[in-house]
N, C-alpha and C positions, 0 to 999 in steps of 0.2 A: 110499481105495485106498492101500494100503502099497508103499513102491519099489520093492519084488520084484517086486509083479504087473504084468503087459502087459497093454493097451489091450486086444489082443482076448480076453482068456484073462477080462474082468470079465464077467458075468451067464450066463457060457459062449458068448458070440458072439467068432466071428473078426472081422476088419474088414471083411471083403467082407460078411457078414450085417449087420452094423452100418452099413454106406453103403445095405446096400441097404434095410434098414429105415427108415431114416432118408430118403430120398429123398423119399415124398409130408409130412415137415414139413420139408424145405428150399423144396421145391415152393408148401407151402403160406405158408413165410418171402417166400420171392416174391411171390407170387403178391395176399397182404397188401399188400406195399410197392406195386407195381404199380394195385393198385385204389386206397390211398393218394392215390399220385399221378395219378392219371384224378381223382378226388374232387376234385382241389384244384386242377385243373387245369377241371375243369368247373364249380366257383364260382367261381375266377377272370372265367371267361367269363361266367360268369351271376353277376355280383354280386348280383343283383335275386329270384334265386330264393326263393321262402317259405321262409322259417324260425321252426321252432318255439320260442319265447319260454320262457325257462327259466321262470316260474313262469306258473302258470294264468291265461291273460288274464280279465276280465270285459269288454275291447273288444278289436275289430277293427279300427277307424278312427274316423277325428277328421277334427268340421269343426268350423274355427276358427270364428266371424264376430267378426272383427275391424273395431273400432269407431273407425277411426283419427283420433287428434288430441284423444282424452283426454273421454270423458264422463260429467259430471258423475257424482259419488258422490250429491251433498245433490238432485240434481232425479231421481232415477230409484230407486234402494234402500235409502238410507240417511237415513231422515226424523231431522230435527233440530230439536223445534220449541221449543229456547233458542237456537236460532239468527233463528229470527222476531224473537223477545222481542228479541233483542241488535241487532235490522238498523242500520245509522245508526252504532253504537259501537265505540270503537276495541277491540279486540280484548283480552279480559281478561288480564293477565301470568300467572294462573297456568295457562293453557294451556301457554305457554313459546313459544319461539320458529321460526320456521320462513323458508326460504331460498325463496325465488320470482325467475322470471325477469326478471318485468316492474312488479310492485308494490311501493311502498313499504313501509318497516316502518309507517308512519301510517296505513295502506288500512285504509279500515271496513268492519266484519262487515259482508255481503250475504243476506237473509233468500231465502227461494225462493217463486216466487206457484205453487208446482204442490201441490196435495194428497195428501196418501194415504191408503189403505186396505188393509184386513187382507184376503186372498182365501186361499181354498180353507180345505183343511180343515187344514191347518198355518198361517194365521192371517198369515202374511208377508206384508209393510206392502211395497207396492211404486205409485208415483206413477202419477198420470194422463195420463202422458207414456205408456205403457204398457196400455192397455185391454186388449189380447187377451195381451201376453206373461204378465200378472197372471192368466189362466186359465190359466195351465201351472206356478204355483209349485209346484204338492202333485209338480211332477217336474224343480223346479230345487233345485240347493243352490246359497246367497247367499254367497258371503266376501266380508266387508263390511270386514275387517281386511289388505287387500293393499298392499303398498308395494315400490318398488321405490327408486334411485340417483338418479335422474336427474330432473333437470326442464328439458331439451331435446328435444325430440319426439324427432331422430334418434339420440342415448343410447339414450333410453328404448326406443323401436322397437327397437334390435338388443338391448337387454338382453330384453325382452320374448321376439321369438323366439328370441336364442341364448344366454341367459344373460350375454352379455359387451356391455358397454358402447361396443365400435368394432367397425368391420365385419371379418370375414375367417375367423367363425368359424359351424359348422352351424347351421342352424335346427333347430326342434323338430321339425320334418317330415321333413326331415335326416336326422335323428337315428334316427326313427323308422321310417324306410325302412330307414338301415343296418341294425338292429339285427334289424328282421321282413322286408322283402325283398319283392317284390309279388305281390299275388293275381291279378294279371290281366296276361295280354303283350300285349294290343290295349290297352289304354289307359295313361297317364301314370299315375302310380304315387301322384305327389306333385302338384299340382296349386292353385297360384294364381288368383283370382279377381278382379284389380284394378278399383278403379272408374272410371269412364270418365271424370270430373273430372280426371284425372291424376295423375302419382307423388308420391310421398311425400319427406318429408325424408330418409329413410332409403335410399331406392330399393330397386330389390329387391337388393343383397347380404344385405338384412336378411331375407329369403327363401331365400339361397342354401348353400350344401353347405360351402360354407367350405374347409377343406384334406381333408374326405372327398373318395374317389374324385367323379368327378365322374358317375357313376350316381346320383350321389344328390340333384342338381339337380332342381328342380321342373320342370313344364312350365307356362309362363305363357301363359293363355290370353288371348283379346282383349276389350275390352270389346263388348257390340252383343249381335244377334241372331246373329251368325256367328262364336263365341268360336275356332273354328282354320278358318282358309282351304284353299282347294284341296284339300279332300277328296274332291272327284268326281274320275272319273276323266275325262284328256283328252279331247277328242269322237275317235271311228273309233279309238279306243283299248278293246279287251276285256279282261277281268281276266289270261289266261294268255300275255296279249301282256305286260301289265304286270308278271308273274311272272318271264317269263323276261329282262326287260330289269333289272328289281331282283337275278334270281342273277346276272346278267354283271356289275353294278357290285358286287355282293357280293363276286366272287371276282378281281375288280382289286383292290376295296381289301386284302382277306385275301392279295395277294399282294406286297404293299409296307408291309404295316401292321408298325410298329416296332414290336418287343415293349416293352410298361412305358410306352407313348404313352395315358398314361390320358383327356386330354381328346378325342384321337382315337377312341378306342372306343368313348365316351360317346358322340361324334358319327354313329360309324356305326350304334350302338343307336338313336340317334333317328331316324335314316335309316329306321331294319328298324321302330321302332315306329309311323312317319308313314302305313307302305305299308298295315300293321295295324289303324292305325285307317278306312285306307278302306272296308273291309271293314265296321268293327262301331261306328267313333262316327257316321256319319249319322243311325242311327234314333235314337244318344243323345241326340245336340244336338237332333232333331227333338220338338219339346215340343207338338205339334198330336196328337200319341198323350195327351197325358193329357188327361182329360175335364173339363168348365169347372168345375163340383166344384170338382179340384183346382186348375185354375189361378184360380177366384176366393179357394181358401183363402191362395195365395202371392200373392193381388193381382194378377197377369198378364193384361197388356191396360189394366188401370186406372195410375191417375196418383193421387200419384207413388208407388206401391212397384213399377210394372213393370218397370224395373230390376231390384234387389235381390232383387223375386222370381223373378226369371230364373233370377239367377244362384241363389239359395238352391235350388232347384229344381231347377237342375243340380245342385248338388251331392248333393242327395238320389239322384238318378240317377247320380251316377258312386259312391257310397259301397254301389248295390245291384248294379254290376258291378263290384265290386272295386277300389275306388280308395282308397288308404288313406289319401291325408291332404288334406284342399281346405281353403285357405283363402279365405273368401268377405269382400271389402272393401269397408268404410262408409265414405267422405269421399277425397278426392283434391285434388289442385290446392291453389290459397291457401287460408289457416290458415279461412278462415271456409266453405267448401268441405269442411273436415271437420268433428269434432266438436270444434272449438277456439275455443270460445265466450269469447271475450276482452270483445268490444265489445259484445254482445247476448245475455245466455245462455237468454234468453229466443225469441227468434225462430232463433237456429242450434237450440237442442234440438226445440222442437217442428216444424222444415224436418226434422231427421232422424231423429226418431223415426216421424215421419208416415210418413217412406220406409223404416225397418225393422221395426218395429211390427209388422205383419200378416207380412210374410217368414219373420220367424224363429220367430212363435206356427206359424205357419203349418208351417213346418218340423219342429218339437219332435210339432206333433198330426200332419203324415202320417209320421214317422219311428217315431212311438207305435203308430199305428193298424197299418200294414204290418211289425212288428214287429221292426222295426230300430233303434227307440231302443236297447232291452239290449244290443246290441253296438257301439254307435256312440256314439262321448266328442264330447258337444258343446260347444265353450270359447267363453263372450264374455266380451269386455271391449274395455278399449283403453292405451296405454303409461302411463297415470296417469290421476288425477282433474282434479278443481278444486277451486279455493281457496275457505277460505269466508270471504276477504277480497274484496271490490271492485274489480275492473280497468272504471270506467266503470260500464256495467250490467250487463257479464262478469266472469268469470274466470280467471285464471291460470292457470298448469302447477301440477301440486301431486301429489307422488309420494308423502307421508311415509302416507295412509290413504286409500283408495278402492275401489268393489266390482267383482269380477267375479263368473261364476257359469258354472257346471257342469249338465249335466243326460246322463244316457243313459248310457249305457257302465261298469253297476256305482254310478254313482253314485248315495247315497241322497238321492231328491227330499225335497221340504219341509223343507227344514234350514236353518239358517241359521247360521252360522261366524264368529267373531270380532265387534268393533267397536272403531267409533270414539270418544273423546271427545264429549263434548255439542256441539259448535262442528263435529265432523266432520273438523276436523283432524288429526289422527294419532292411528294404530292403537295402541289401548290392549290389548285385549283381544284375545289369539292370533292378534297380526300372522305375518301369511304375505307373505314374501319371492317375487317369480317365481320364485324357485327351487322355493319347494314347490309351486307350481303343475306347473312343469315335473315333480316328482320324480310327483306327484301322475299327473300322464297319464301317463308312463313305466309308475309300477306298473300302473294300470291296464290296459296295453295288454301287463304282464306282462313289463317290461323291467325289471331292477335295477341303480339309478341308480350305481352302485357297480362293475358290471361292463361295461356299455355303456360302453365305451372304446375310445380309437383315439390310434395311437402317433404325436405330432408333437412335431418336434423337441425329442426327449429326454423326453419328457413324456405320460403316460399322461390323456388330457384327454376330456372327460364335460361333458353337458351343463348338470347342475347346478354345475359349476366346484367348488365348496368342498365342501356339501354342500346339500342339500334335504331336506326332512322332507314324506315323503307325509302331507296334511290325513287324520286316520285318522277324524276324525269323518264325514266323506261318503262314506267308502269302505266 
């Protein structure tokens, strides 16, 4: 436009043709902003609502079972047998050397009295400590090359679920809620599984949301046959009696509630989610619906997996109402109480392989069969291995090489990932750090460990912390 000409003399509009033309995109500038903010003002309120994961999931949700207090690498998938040949001998120098909590640098190799063999049609050598989990290799992948920091349980624990070695920061579950948000508003989104022996060295912060909103806190359920209380409703109490006394405490608190009171909000969401599950988790907890089939495939009713099958079994049932993240817990209380075979590694591993054994085969064939393995990431393991030095007739903490393994969710079964040295001591061969385990669920679940970020203090912080390398060979 050159300085001679006027605003209304350009396209030949005067300004009143030109306001008025212009009225439905002022209209429509509004009208954008305004939806804007109802958007952002409606996930505010609904932190929790699904969200689509920027790259193509191959899973929906993850059950952990979590094998706490560290089991064995050399007695379950990582057969060693120069470690028989060495039993009695002190440990050869050019292995090199390794830090432990409780053993001398003098402690002598410990050979293992458990056997193995090659199952299925990918041939993977997995101990007799295992009879039924070893008919499910052709749909596990083995990393036999995992190591983590730490050789203190409760280290190891929060590094395990939150990458970081002291408490205060997300879990995996955490992480994974933020990132995708929940499938279901009657049930707990994120969902613990403790074992009834008791807490852990770790307690649950190693479970917890850390400096996420606190929508993103699990729900811990109890140990027993009745994992959440008072779910019935009062006696002479009906459901729209119950309805209308839940909107009058609704709209007390909605009329005193502090804006940016985030642990409050969280609390009145479990408030609205407690009323919701009276409604839809009775028939879930109730496990007399599924037919003896099923509960003799997870051992229920029998001794000892009827625990573990319980609880495995719940989780199977909360992963097909939409529960995105369960983790299910092996060992509790004192160090021999879990899998933290010091004194005997003989008599703790076969007390708890006995009780998870059938649970978790169990769980891998009805999650196969019902056709919810493809979208459901199944993680075991536990915070490290053992040593393949001598504490007595156990073993040690030992973080430097030890296995977990992967099955469902995208992931390709009969594989087997990394290794350890001959002795089983430390990961030689495409050692995998927690981190790539963690980066490894992430993608899977179609979250990019690089974008999945939340701003604390000054600091754009992720759950892999440095970096993580997704295992691409299972994927």
């Amino acid at each position: 436009m050159s300085g001679n000409e006027h605003p209304e003399q350009v396209s030949g509009l005067d300004r009143r043709q030109f306001l008025r033309n212009s009225f439905c995109g002022f209209g429509g500038i509004a009208l954008t902003s305004m939806l804007h903010d109802e958007a952002a003002q409606s996930h505010a309120a609904s932190p929790l609502s699904a969200r689509q994961p920027p790259i193509q999931p191959a899973a929906r949700n993850v059950i952990f079972l979590f094998m706490a207090g560290g089991p064995s690498q050399l007695e379950t998938f990582d057969h060693k047998p120069l470690l028989n040949k060495l039993h009695g001998q002190p440990r050869p120098k050019e292995f090199g050397e390794a830090r432990y909590q409780f053993i001398k640098n003098d402690a002598k190799l410990l050979g293992t009295k458990r056997s193995f063999r090659k199952y299925g049609e990918s041939g993977i050598e997995v101990s007799d400590l295992f009879p039924r989990i070893s008919t499910c290799v052709d749909d596990i992948a083995v990393v036999r090359s995992c190591f983590g920091d730490q050789v203190v349980h409760s280290a190891a624990q929060y590094e395990l679920f939150s990458g970081r070695t002291v408490p205060g920061f997300p879990s995996m579950g955490s992480w994974g809620l933020y990132g995708l948000g929940a499938e279901t508003s009657s049930l707990p989104a994120y969902v613990v599984m403790p074992d009834p022996l008791g807490a852990l060295e770790a307690g649950q912060p190693m479970y917890m949301n850390g400096f996420l909103p606190a929508a993103y806190q699990p729900t811990m359920f109890r140990p027993g046959k009745k994992p959440v209380l008072n779910l019935d409703l009062p006696p002479h109490i009906d459901m729209k009696q119950r309805q209308r006394t839940l909107q009058l405490v609704r709209n007390l608190n909605e009329a005193t509630l502090q804006t940016g009171d985030d642990e409050l909000e969280a609390r009145l969401k479990s408030y609205e989610l407690a009323a919701r599950m009276q409604t839809r988790a009775p028939e879930i907890f109730d496990l007399r619906q599924e037919t003896k089939e099923t509960l003799d495939l997870y051992g229920v009713g029998q001794q000892p997996t009827d625990d573990y099958g319980r609880r495995c079994l719940m989780a199977r049932r909360l992963v097909e109402n939409g529960v995105r993240f369960t983790c299910v817990v092996s060992g509790g209380g004192p160090g021999n109480m879990q899998w933290d075979a010091h004194a005997d590694i003989e008599e703790n591993h076969l007390r708890k392989a006995s009780e998870t054994d059938r649970p978790v085969a169990g769980l891998l064939k009805d999650l196969k069969r019902r056709g919810l393995l493809d979208e459901t990431l199944v993680l075991w393991g536990g915070e490290f291995g053992r040593s393949p030095e001598a504490q007595g007739n156990g073993r040690d903490h030992h973080n430097l090489g030890f296995s977990m393994f992967m099955a469902g969710g995208g992931i390709k079964g009969g594989t087997v990932v990394g290794a350890t040295d001959d002795i089983g001591l430390r990961a030689v061969e495409s050692p995998h750090h927690f981190r790539d385990i963690h980066a490894t669920m992430l993608h899977q679940l179609g979250l990019d460990q690089h974008k999945l970020t939340y701003r604390h203090l000054g600091r754009d912080e992720r759950l892999t912390f440095l970096e993580g390398n997704v295992i691409k060979e299972i994927v």
